[in-house]
C-alpha positions in Angstrom: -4.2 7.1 -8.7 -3.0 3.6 -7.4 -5.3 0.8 -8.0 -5.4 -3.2 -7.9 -7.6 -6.2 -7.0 -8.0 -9.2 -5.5 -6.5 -9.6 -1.9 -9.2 -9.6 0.3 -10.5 -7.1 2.7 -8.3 -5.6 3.9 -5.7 -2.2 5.0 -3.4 -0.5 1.9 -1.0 2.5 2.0 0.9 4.5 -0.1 3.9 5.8 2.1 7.2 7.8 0.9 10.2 6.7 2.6 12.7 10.2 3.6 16.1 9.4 4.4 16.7 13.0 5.7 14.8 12.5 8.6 17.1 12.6 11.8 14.4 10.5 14.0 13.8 7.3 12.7 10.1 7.5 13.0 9.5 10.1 10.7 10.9 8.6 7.8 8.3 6.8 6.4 5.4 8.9 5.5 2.4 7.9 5.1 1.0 9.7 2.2 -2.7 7.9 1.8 -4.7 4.5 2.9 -8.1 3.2 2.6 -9.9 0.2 3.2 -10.4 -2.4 0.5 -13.9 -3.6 -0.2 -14.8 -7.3 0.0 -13.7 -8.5 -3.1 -9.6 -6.5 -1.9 -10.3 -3.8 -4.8 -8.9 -0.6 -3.8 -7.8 2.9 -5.3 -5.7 5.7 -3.3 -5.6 9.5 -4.8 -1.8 10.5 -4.5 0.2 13.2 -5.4 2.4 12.1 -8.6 5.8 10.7 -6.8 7.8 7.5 -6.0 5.7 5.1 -3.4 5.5 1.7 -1.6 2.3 0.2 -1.5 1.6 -1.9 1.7 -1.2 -4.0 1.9 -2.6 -5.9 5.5 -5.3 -8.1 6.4 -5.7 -9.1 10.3 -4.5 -12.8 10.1 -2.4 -12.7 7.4 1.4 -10.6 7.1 2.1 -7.8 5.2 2.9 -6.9 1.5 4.4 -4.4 0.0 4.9 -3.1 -3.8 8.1 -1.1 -3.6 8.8 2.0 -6.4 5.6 2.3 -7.5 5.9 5.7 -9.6 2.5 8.0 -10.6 2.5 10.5 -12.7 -0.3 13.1 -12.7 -3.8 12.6 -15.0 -2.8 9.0 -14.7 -4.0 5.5 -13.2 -1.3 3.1 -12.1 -2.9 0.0 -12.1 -1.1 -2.9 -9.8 -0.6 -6.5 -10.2 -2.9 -8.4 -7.8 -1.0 -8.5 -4.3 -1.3 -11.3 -2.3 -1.0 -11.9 1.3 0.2 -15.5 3.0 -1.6 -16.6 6.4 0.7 -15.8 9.7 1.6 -17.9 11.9 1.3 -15.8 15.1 -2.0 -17.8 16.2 -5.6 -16.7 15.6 
């Protein structure tokens, strides 16, 4: 299980990233996501494995927390992610 605090509400992902895909959009996978509640906490369930977090909030542009590794029965808690305001308008 993936879990971290304090963004905002917002979108997170776990996705897997298979360079033996032959069309482009198939390599990354998106494994799990989930909605964060209002204070950004969130978990995801994943199978144990090698991830990259992203996190989005409209208004604001991505992050990401590359090699995140889980291993099964237990928690990987995060660092706190943050997200910096775009500036493509409103």
């Amino acid at each position: 299980m993936l879990w971290a605090e304090r963004f905002g509400r917002g979108l997170v992902s776990a996705q897997e990233y298979d360079l033996a895909a032959t069309d482009a959009a198939n390599r990354v996978l998106i494994e799990a996501s989930t909605v964060t509640d209002q204070d950004g906490r969130f978990s995801i369930w994943v199978q144990p494995g090698y991830y990259n977090v992203v996190a989005y909030r409209e208004g604001y542009t991505y992050a990401s927390v590359c090699g995140v590794t889980t291993v099964a029965g237990e928690i990987e808690q995060l660092d706190p992610i943050t997200l910096a305001a775009s500036n493509d308008g409103p």
